[in-house]
C-alpha positions in Angstrom: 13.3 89.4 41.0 15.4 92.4 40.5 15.1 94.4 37.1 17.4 97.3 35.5 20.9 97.6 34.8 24.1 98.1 36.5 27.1 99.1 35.4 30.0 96.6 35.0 34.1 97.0 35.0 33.9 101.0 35.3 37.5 102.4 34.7 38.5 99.3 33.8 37.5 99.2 30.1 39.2 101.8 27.9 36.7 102.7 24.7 34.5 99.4 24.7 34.1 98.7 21.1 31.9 95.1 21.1 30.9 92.5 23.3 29.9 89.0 23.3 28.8 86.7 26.3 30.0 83.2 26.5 27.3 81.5 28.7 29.5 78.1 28.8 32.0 80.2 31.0 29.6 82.7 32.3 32.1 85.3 30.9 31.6 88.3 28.7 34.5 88.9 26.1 34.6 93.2 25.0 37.3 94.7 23.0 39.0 97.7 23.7 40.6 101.0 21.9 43.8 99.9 23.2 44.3 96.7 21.5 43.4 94.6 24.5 40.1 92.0 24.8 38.9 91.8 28.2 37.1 88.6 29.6 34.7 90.0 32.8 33.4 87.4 35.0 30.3 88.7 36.5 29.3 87.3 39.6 26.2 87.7 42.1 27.2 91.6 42.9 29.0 94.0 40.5 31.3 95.0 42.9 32.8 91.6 43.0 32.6 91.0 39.7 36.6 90.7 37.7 38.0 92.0 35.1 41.3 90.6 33.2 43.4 91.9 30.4 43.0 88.8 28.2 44.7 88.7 25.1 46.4 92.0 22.9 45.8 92.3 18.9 48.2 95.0 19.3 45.6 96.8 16.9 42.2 98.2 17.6 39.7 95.0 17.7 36.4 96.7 16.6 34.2 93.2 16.6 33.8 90.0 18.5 31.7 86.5 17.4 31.7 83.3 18.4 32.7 80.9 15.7 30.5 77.1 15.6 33.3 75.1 17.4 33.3 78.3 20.3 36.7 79.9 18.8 36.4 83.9 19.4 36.7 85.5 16.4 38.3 89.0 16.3 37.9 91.8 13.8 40.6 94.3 14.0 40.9 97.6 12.1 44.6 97.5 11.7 45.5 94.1 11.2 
């Protein structure tokens, strides 16, 4: 069994504001400064693990929360 941490989508992921995991998908959702949510599919090693602009508030999404019916709910400072 392996233990610590390791360091996910470096230079990828402009001011990480939130995160949440979606262990249906095995995806984790973060919001960015820049306006853009970024799903990261994590696989076995970090290195091939990929990351995708997803969706653009065109704002600054600050928070992210799965809704009951899995909908991602977005909380954005400027909208």
């Amino acid at each position: 069994m392996r233990l610590g941490s390791e360091e996910v989508a470096k230079g990828q992921v402009l001011g990480p504001e939130d995160f949440v995991y979606d262990a249906v998908l095995g995806v984790v959702y973060t919001s960015c400064e820049d306006g853009w949510i970024k799903r990261v599919t994590v696989n076995e090693s970090v290195a091939d693990s990929v990351v995708e602009n997803w969706v653009n508030t065109g704002g600054r999404p600050l928070g992210l929360a799965f809704y009951g019916n899995g909908d991602l709910i977005v909380a954005d400072a400027e909208k």
